[in-house]
MMTF fields as JSON, N, C-alpha, C and O atoms, coordinates in Angstrom:
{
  "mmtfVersion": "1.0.0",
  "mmtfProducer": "UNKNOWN",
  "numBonds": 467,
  "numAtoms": 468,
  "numGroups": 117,
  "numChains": 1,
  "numModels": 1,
  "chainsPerModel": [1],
  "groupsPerChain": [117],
  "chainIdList": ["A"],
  "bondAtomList": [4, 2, 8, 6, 12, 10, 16, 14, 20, 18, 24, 22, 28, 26, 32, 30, 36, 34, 40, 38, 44, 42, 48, 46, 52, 50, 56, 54, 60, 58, 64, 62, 68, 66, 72, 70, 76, 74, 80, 78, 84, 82, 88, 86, 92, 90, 96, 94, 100, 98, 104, 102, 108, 106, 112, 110, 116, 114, 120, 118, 124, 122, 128, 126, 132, 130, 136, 134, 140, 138, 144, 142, 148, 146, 152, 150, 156, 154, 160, 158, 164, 162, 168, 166, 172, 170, 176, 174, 180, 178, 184, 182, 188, 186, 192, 190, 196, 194, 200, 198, 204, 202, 208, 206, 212, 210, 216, 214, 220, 218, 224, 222, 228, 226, 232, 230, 236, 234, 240, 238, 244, 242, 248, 246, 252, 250, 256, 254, 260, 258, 264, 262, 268, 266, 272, 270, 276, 274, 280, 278, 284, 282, 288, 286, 292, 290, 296, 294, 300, 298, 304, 302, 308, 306, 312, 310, 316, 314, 320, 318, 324, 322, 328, 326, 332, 330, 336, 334, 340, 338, 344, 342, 348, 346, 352, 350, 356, 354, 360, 358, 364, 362, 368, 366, 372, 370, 376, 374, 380, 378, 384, 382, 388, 386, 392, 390, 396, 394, 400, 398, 404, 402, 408, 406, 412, 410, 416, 414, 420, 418, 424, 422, 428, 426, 432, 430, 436, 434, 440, 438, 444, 442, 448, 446, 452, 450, 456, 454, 460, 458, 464, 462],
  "bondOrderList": [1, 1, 1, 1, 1, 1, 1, 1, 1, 1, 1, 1, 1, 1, 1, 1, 1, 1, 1, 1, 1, 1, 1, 1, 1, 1, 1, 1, 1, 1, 1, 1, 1, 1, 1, 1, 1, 1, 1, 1, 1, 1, 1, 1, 1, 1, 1, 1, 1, 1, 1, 1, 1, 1, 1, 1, 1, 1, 1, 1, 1, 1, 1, 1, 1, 1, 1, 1, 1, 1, 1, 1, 1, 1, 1, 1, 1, 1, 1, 1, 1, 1, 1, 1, 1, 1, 1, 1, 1, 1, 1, 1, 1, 1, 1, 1, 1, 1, 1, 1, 1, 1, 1, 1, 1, 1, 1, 1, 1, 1, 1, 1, 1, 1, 1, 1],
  "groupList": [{"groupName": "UNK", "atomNameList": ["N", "CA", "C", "O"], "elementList": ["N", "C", "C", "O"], "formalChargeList": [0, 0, 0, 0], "bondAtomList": [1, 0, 2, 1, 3, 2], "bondOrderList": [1, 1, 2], "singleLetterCode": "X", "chemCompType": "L-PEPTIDE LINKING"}],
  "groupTypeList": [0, 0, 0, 0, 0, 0, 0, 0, 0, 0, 0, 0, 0, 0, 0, 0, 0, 0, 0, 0, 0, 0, 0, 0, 0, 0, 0, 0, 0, 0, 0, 0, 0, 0, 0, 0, 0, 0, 0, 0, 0, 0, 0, 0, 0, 0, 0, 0, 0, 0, 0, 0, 0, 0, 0, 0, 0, 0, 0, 0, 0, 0, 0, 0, 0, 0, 0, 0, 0, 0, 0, 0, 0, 0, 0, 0, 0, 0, 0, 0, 0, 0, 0, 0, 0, 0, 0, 0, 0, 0, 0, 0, 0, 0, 0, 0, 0, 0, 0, 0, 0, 0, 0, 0, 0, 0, 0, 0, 0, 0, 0, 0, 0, 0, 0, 0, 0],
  "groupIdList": [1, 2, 3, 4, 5, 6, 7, 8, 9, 10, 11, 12, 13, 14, 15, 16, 17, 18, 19, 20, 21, 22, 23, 24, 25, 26, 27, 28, 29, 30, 31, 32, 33, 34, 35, 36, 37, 38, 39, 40, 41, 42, 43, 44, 45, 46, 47, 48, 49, 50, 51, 52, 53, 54, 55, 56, 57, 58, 59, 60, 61, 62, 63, 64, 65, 66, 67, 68, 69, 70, 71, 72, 73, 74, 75, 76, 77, 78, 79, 80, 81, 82, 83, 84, 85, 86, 87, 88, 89, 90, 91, 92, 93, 94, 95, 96, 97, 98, 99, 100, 101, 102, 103, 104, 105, 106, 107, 108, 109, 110, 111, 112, 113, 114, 115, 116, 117],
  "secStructList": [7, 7, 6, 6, 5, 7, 7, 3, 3, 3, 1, 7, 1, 1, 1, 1, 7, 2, 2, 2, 2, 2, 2, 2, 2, 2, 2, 2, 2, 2, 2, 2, 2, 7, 6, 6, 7, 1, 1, 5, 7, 7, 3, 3, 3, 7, 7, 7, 7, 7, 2, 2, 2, 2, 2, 2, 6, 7, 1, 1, 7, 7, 7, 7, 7, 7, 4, 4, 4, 4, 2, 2, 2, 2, 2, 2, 2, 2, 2, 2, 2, 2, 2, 2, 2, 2, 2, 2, 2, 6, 7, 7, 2, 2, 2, 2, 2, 2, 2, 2, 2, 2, 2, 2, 1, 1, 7, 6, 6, 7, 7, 7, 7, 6, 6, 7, 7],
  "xCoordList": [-87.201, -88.552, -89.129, -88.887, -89.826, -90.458, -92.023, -92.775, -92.648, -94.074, -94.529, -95.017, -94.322, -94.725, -95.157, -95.574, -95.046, -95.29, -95.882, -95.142, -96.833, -97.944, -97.643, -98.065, -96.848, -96.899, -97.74, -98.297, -98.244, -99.113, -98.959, -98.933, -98.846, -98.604, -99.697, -100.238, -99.854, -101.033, -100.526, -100.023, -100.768, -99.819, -101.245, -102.182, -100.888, -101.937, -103.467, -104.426, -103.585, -104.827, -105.772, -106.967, -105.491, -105.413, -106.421, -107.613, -105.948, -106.113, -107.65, -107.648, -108.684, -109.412, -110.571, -110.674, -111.532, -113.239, -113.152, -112.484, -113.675, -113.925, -114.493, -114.105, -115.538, -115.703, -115.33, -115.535, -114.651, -113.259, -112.71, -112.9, -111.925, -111.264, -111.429, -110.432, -112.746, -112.973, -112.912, -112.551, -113.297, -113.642, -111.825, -111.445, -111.273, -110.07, -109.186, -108.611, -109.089, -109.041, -109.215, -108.454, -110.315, -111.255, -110.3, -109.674, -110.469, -109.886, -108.058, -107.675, -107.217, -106.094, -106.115, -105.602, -106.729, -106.958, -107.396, -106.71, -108.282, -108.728, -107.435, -106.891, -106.75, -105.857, -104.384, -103.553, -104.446, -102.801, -103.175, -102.282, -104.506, -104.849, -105.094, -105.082, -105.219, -105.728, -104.585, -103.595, -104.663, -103.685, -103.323, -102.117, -104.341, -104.094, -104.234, -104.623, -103.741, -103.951, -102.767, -101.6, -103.132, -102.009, -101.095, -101.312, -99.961, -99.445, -98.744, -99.118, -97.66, -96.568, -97.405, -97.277, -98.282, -99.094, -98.339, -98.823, -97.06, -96.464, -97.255, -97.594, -97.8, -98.294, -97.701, -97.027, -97.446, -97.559, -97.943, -97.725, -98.639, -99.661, -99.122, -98.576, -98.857, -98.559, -100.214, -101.306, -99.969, -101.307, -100.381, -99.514, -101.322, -101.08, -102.015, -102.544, -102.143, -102.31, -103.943, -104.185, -104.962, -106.207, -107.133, -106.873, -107.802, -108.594, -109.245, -109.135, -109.914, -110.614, -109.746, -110.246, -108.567, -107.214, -106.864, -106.852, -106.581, -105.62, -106.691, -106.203, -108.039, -109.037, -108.878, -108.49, -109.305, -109.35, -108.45, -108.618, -106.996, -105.594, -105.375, -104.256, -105.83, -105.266, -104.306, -104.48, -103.488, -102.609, -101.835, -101.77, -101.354, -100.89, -100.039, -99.892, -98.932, -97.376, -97.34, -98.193, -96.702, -96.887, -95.503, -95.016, -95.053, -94.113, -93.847, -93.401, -94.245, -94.104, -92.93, -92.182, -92.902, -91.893, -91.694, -92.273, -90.914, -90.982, -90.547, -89.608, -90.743, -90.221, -88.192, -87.606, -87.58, -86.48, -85.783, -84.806, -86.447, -86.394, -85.533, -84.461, -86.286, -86.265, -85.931, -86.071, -85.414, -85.193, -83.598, -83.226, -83.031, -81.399, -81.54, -80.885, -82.608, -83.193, -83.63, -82.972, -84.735, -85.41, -84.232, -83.995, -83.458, -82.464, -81.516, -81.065, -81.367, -80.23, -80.938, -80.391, -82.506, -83.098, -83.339, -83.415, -83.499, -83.83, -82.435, -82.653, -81.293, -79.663, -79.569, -78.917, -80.489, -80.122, -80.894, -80.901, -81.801, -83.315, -82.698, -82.422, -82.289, -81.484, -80.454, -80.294, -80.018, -78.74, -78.848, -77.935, -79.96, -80.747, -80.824, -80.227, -81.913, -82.372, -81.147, -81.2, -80.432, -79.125, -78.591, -77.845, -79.019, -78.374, -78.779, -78.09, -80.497, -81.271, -81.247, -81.199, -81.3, -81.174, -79.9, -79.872, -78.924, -77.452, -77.521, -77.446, -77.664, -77.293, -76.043, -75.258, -75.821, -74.148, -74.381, -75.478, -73.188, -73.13, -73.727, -74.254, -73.365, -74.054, -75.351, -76.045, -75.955, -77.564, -78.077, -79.295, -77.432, -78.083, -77.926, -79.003, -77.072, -77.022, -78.343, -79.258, -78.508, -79.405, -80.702, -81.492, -80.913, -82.038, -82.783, -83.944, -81.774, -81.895, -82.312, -83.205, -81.171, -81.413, -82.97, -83.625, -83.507, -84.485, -85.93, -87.021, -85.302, -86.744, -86.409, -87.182, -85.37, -85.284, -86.023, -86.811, -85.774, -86.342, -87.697, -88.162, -88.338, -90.39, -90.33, -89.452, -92.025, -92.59, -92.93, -94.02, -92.252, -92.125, -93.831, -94.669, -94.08, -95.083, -96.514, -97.57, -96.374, -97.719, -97.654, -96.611, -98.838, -98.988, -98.683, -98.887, -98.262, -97.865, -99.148, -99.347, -99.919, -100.222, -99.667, -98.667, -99.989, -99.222, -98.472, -97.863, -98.68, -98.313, -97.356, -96.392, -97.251, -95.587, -94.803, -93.942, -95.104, -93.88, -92.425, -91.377],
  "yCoordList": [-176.664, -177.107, -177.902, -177.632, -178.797, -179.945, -179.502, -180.368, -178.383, -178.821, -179.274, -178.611, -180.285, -181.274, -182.68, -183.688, -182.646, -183.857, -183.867, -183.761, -183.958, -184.275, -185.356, -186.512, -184.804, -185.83, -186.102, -185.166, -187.423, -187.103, -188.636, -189.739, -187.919, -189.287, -189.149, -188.139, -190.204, -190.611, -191.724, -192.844, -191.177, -192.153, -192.89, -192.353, -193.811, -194.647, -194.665, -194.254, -194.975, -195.307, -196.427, -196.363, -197.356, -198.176, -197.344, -197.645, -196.489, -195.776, -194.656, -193.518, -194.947, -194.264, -194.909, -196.133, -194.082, -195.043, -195.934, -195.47, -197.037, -198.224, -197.518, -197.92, -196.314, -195.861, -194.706, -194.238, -194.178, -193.196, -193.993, -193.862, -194.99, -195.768, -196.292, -196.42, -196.877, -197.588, -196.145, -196.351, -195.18, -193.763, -193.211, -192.835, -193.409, -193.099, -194.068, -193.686, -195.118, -196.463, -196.564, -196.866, -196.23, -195.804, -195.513, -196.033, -194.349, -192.815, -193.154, -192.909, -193.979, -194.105, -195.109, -195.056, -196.026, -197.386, -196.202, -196.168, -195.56, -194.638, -194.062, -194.422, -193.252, -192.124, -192.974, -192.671, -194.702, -195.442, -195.76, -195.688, -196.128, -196.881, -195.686, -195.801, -195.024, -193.944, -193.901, -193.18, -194.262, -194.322, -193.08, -192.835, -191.92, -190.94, -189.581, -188.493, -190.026, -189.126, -187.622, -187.902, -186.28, -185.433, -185.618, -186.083, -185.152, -184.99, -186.207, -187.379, -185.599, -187.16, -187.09, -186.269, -188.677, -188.119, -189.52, -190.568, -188.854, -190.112, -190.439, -189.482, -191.902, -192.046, -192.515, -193.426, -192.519, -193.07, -193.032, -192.218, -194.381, -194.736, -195.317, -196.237, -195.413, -196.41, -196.925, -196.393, -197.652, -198.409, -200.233, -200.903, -200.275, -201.707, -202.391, -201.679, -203.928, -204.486, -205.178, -206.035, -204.639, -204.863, -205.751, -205.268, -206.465, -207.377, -206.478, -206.862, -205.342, -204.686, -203.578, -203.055, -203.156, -202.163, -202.931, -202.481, -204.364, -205.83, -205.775, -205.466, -206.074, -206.22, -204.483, -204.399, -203.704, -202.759, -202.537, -202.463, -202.368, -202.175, -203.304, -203.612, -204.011, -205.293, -204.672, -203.515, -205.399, -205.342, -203.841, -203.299, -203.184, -202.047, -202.287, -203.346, -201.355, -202.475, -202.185, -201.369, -202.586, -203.046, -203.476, -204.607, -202.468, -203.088, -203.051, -202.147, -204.186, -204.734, -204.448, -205.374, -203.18, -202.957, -203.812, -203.283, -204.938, -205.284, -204.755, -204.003, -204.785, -204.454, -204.415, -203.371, -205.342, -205.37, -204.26, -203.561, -204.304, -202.838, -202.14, -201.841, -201.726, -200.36, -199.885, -198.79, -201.15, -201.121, -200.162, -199.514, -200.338, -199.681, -197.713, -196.726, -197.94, -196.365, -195.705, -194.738, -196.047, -195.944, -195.853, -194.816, -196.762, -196.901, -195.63, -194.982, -195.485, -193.841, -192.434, -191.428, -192.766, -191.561, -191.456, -190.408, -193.177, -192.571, -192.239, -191.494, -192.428, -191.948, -190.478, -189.709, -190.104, -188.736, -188.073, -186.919, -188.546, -187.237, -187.783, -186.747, -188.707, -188.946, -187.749, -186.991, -187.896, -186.558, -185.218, -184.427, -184.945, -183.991, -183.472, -182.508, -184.412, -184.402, -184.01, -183.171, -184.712, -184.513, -183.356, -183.231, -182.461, -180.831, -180.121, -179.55, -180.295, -179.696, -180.34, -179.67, -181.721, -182.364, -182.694, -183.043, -182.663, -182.719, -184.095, -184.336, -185.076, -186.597, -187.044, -186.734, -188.036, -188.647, -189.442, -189.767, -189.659, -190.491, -192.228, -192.987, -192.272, -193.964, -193.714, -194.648, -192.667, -192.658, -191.874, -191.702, -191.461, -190.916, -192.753, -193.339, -193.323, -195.057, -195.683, -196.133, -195.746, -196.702, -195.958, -196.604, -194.816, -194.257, -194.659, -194.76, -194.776, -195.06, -196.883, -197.46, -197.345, -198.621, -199.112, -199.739, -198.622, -198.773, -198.632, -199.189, -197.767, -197.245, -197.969, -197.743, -199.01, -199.581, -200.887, -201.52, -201.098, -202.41, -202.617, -203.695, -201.527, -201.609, -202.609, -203.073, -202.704, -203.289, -203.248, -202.71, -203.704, -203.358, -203.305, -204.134, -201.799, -201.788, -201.6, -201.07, -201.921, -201.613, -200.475, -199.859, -199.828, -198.471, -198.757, -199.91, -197.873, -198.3, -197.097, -196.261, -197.106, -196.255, -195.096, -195.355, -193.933, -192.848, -192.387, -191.333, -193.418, -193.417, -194.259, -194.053, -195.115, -196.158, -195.705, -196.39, -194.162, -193.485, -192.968, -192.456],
  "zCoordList": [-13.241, -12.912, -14.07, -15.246, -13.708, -14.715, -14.827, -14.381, -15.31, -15.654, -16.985, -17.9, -16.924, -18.076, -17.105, -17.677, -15.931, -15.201, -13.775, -12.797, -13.694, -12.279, -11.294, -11.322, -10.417, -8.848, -8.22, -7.647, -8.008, -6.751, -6.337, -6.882, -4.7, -3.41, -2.403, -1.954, -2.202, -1.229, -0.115, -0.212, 0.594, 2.015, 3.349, 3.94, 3.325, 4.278, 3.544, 4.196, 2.675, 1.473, 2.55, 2.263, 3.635, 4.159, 5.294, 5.365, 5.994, 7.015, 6.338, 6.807, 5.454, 5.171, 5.124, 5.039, 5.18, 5.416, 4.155, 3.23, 3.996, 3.271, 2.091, 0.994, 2.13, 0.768, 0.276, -0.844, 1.368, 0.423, -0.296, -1.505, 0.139, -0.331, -1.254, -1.964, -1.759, -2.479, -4.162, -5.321, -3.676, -4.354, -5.108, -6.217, -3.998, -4.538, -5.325, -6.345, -4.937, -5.324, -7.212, -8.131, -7.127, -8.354, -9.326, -10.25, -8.663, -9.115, -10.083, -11.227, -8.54, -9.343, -10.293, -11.411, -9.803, -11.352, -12.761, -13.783, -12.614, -13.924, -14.086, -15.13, -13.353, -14.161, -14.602, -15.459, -13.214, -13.89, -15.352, -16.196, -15.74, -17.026, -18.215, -19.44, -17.737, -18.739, -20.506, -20.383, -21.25, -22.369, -22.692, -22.653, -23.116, -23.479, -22.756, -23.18, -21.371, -20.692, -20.975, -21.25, -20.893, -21.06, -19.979, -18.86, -20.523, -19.833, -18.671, -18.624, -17.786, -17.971, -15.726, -14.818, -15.879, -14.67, -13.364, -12.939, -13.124, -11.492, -10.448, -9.752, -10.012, -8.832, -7.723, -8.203, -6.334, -5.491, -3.781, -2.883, -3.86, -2.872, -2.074, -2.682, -0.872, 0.53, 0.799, 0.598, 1.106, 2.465, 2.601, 2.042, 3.717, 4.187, 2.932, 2.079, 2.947, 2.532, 2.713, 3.562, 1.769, 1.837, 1.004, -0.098, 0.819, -0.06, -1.045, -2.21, -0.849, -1.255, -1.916, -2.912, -1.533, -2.305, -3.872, -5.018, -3.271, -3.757, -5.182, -6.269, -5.065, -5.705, -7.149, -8.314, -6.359, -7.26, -8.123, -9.34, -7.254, -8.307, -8.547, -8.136, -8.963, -9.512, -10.841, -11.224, -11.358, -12.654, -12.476, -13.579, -11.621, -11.174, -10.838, -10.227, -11.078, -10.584, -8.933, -8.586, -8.115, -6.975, -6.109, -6.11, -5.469, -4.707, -2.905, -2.199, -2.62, -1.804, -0.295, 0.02, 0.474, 0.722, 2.739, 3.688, 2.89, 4.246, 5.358, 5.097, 6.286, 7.76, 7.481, 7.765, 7.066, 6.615, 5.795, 6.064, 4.901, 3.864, 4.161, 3.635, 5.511, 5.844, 7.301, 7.845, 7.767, 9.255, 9.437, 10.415, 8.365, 8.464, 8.139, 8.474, 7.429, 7.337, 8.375, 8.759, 9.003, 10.688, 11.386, 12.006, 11.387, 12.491, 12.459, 13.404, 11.268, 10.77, 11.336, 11.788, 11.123, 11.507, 12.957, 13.598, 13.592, 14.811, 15.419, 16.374, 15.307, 15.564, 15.388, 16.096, 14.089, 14.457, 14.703, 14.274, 15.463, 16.04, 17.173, 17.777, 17.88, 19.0, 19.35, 20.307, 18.467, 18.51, 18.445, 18.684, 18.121, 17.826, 18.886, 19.367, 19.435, 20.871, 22.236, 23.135, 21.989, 22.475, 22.934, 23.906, 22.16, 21.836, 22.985, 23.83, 22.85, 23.707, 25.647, 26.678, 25.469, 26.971, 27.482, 28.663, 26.903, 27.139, 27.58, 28.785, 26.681, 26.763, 26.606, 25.711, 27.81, 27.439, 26.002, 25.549, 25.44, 24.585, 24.592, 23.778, 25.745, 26.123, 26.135, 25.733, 26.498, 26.83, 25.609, 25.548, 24.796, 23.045, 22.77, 22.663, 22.698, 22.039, 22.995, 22.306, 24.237, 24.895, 24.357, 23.669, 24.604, 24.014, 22.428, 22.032, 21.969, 20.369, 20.14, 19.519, 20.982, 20.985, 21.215, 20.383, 22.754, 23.185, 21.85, 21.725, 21.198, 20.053, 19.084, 18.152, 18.721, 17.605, 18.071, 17.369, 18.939, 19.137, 19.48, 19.849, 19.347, 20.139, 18.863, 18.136, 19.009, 18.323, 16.907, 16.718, 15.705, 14.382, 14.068, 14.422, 13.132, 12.594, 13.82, 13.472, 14.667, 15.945, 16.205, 15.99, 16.786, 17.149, 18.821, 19.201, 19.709, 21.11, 21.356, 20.475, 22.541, 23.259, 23.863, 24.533, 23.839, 24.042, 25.495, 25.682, 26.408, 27.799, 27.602, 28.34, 26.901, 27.09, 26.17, 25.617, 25.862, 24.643, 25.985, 25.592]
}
């Protein structure tokens, strides 16, 4: 165990009221800049891409991750929650692949409505 070092992740920063955001925002610019802060303090943040995020963290390192990235990852996971699935509904093999297929290809990054799941 490492306590000498503080994790902390924050996922969809993007997805929060404009002045949470702006509050937390704050918050990590203070603790990335902090020089003498104790102790060894890791951040990371997901959100989409905002004027007002862009603005605050400015000079924060920053990486950029695309639809590409990460499409071969998704694709591995949805293969095996497919298979997963499999266990329980007794899917042929062609229809664990069409099934899978079908979910790789929606719409990258859009939210679908919960009736065309």
């Amino acid at each position: 165990m490492n306590h000498d070092s503080l994790y902390i992740g924050i996922d969809g920063l993007d997805e929060c009221p404009e002045m949470e955001r702006k509050l937390l925002s704050d918050l990590i610019a203070l603790v990335s800049r902090a020089q003498n802060a104790p102790g060894n303090i890791k951040m990371l943040v997901t959100s989409r891409r905002e004027k007002d995020l862009e603005k605050s963290l400015r000079g924060i390192a920053r990486l950029d991750i695309k639809p590409w990235n990460v499409e071969s990852d998704i694709a591995a996971y949805i293969t095996m929650r497919v298979s997963q699935l499999s266990q329980n509904f007794d899917f042929s093999k062609p229809r664990e692949q069409s099934i899978a297929a079908e979910i790789c290809t929606r719409p990258k990054g859009q939210l679908l409505p919960s009736n065309s799941i």
